[in-house]
N, C-alpha and C positions, 0 to 999 in steps of 0.2 A: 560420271563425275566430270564437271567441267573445274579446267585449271587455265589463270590466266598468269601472264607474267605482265608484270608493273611498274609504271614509276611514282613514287610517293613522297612527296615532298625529300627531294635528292638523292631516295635511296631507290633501288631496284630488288624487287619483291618478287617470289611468288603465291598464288592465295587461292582459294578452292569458290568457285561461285556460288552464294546461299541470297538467290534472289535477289536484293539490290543492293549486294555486301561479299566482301573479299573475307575470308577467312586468313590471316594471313599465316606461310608455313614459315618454317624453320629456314627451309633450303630450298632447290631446286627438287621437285618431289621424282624425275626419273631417275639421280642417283640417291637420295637423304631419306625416298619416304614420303610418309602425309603428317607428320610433326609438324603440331600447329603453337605457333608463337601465343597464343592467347589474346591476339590484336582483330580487332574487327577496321575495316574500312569501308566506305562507303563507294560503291562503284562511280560514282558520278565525280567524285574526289581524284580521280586517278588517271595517268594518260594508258592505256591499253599501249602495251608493244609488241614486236614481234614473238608469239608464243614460245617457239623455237630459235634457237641460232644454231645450223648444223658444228658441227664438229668438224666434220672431216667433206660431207657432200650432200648435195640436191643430184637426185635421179632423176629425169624428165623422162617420162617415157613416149618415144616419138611415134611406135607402131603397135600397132596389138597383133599382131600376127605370131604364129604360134611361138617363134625365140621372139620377143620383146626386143624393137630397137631402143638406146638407150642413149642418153646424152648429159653429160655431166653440167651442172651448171657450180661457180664456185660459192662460199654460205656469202661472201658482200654482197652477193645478189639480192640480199632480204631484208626488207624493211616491212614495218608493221602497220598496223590500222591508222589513217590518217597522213601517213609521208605520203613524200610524193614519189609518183614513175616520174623518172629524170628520162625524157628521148633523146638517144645522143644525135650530135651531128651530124656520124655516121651515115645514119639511115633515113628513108626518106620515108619508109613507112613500117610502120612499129604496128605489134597484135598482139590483142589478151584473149585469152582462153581461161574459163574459169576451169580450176580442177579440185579432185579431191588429194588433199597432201599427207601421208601414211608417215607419223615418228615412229620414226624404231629407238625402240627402251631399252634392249638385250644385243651382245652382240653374236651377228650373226654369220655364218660360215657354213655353208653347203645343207643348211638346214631345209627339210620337208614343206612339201605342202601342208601338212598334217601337224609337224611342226611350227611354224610360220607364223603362228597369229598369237603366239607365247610372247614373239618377239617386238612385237607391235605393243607401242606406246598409249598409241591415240590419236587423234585424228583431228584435223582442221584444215581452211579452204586455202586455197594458192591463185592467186591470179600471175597467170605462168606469162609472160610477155617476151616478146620474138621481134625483133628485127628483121620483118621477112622477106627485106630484099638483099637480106646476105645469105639467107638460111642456104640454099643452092650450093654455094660455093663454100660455106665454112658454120655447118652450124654450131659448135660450140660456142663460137665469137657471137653469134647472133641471140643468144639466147645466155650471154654473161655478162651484159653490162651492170654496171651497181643499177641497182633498185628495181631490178627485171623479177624480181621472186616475193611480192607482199605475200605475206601469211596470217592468217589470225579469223577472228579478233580472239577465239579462247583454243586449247583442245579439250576434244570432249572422248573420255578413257572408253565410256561404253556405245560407242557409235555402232548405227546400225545400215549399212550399206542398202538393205532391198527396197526399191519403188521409194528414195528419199529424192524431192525435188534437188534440183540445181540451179539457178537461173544467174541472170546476167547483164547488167543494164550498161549503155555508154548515155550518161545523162540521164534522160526519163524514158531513151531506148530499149527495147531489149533486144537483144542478140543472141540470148543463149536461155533455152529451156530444156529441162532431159529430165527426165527418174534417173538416177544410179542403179544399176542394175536390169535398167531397160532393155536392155541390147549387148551385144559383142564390144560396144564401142566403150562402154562405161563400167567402172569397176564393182563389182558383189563382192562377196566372203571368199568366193571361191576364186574369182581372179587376183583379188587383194591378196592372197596369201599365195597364189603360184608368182605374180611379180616378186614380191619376196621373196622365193626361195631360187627362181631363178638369177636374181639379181646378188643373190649370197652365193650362186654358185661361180658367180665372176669375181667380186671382190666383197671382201669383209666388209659387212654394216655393221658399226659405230652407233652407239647410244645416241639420239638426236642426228642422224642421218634422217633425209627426207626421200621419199618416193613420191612422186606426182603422178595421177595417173586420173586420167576422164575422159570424156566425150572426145573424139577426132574429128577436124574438118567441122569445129564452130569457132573459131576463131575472129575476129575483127578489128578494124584496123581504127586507131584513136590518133587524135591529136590536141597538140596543147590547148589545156583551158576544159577538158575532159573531167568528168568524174567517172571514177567507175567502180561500181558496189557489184558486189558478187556473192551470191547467198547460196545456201546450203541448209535445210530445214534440220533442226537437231545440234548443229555448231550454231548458227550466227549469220551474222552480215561483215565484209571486209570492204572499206569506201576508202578507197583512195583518187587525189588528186594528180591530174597529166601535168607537169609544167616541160619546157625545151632548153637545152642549154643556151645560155645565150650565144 
């Protein structure tokens, strides 16, 4: 099932995808349910936003090595389909990584491998962005300015991790191509759900807490006047524009 969240003439929705129409629900459906208002919209009608707004945190995960290194980023990080990556001053050279981004629906605490994917929401893309001439010296600062976390354009509840493409354009470049599940580097069922449980054994996930997790060492470095689409076969496409502060 794909679920997007919306804005519709002033008000913020969300609604089930049937094709080239929003079902619209009641409420947000990871605490309300799939209670439908009896509203149809038309997708073409509506700005797509950021699917998610964490709760509490974005997880980035920095290593895949047997304990996961881990790095917080805060939810201002996140904007949706369409904003823009703001580069700050800061930094002199900024990087996107496309990944796959894991909602957690349940909360979680020291929970299994075995248990782990009870806890999982759904699923949708992240273009995970880095400051990487701070990363060295202070990576949380490098990887939390606002608008460093796009998500979207929808999630989709029954995603299927194995041999699903990934790709990655800056403009009509690409930079990034992988299967999920190809390699050690990119996340399956079976990694999907030990980040998980590893990461519940440090700190409680929160309903709408994020986990990022994909390919290592594809990364690339954008600047203003950039587009950058990042696809995922199964979710969608997420196209966001670079601008620089002035």
């Amino acid at each position: 099932m794909k679920i997007a969240r919306f804005s519709h003439e002033g008000a913020i929705a969300f609604g089930i995808v049937d094709d080239d129409e929003l079902v619209v629900l009641t409420n947000d459906p990871m605490f309300a349910g799939f209670d439908t208002t009896g509203d149809r919209v038309a997708l073409a009608d509506v700005k797509l936003l950021a699917p998610v707004i964490p709760r509490s945190k974005i997880v980035a995960v920095m290593s895949s090595s047997a304990e996961p290194v881990f790095v917080l980023k805060p939810n201002t990080t996140v904007v949706g389909p369409g904003d823009a990556i703001v580069l700050p001053s800061a930094s002199d050279r900024v990087e996107v990584d496309g990944q796959l981004a894991i909602i957690i629906g349940k909360v979680a605490k020291n929970v299994s491998a075995t248990d782990a994917p009870s806890r999982v929401f759904g699923y949708t893309i992240a273009t995970v962005v880095t400051a990487a001439d701070l990363a060295d010296g202070d990576p949380t600062r490098a990887g939390a300015y606002d608008t460093f976390c796009p998500l979207g354009p929808i999630i989709e509840t029954d995603f299927d991790e194995a041999a699903t493409p990934l790709s990655g354009l800056i403009n009509d470049e690409e930079f990034q191509a992988v299967e999920l599940g190809s390699d050690n580097a990119t996340p399956t069922e079976e990694t999907v759900a030990a980040l998980v449980a590893f990461a519940s054994s440090v700190f409680t996930l929160l309903p709408g807490d994020v986990i990022l997790a994909g390919p290592m060492d594809t990364a690339a470095a954008i600047v203003a006047g950039d587009t950058i689409t990042m696809s995922i076969a199964g979710i969608g496409t997420l196209v966001n524009p670079v601008v620089r502060l002035a």
